[in-house]
C-alpha positions in Angstrom: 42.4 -162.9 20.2 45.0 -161.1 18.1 46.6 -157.8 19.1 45.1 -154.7 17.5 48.3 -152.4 16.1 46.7 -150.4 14.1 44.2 -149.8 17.0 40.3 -148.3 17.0 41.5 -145.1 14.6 43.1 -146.1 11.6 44.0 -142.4 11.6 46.2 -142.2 14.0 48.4 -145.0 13.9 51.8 -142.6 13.2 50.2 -140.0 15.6 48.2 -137.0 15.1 47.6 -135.6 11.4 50.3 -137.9 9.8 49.5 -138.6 6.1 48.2 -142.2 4.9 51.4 -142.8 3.9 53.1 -142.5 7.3 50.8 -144.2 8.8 51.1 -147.2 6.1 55.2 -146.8 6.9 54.2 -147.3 10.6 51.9 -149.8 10.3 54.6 -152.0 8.1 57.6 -151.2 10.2 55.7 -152.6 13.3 54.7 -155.9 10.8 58.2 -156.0 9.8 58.7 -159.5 11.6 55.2 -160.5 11.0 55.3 -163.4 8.4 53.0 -163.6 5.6 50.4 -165.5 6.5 49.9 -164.3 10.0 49.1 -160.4 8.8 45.4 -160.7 9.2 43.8 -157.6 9.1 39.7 -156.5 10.3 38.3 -153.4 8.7 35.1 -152.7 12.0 32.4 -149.9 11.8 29.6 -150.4 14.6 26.7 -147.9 14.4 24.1 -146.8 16.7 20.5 -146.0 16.9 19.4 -144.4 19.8 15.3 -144.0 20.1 14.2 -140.6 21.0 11.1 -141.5 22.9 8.6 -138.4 24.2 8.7 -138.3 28.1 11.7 -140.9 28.6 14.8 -140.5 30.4 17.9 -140.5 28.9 18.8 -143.5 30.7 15.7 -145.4 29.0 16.6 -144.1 25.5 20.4 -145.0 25.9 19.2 -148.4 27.1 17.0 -148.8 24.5 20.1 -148.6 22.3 20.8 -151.1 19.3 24.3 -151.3 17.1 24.9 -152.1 14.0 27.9 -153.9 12.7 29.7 -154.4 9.8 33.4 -156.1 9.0 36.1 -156.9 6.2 38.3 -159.6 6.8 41.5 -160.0 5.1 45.9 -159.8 5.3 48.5 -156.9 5.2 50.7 -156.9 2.1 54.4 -156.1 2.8 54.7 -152.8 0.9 51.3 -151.0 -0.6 49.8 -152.0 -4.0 47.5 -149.9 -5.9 46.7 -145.8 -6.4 43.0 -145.9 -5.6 41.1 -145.7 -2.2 42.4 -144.1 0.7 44.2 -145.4 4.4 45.3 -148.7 4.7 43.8 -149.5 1.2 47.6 -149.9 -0.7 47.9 -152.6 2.3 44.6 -154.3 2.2 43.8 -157.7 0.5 40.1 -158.2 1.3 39.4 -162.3 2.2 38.5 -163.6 -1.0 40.2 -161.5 -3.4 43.7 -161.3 -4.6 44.1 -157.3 -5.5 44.2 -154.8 -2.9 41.4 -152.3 -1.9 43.3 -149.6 -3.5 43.7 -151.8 -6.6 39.6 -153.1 -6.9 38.1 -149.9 -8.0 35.1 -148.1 -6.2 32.1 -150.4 -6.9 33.9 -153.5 -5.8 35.0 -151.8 -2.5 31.8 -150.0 -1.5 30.6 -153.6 -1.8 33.1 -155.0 -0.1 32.8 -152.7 3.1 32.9 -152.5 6.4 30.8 -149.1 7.1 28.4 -150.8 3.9 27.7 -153.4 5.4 26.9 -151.4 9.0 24.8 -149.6 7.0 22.8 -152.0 5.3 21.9 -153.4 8.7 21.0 -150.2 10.3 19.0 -149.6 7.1 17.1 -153.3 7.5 16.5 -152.5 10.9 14.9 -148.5 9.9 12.8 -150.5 7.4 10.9 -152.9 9.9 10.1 -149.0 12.3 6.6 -147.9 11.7 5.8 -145.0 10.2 9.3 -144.6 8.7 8.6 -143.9 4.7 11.1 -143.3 2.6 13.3 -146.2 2.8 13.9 -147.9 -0.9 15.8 -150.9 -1.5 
């Protein structure tokens, strides 16, 4: 398994309430001696559902708990590409593609990721719950 640099908050990869940009600098200083084609990159969002069941401890609903996840593969550029998007998206080639997130444009992106796709399976799961109504394609 790979080492995580940007680690579990893309936010704070130059510390605190640094800017995307500073955190982009940071992120491609530390990839500086990284070659090409060994700057894989994993966009991750898990999500949770927790059941609030009448008369059960918290211990029971907590086990009771299902996640929900939802990932973009893809590589690092060496310098950012592209206005749109936001974060790491200047950096971000998603697998499959040859522009980066900040380059694809909304609709191709919302498509393309990772919290999407958590979402979608949450909302599969929320579909198959009785009495749930609501819920469209």
């Amino acid at each position: 398994m790979g080492r995580s640099i940007a680690g579990r908050s893309a936010a704070g990869a130059a510390g605190g309430n640094s800017s995307d940009a500073e955190n982009n600098d940071k992120l491609l200083r530390l990839l500086a001696e990284v070659p090409a084609g060994k700057r894989t990159a994993r966009f991750r969002c898990v999500l949770s559902l927790t059941p609030v069941l009448h008369g059960e401890s918290p211990v029971a609903m907590a086990a009771a708990t299902e996640f929900f996840e939802g990932t973009c593969e893809g590589q690092l550029l060496e310098g950012p590409s592209g206005a749109g998007g936001f974060g790491y998206d200047p950096l971000f080639i998603p697998e499959g593609y040859d522009q980066t997130s900040a380059e694809l444009g909304p609709e191709v992106k919302n498509r393309l990721s990772h919290r999407a796709r958590a979402l979608v399976a949450l909302k599969d799961r929320l579909k198959g719950l009785k009495g749930l109504k609501g819920l469209k394609g």
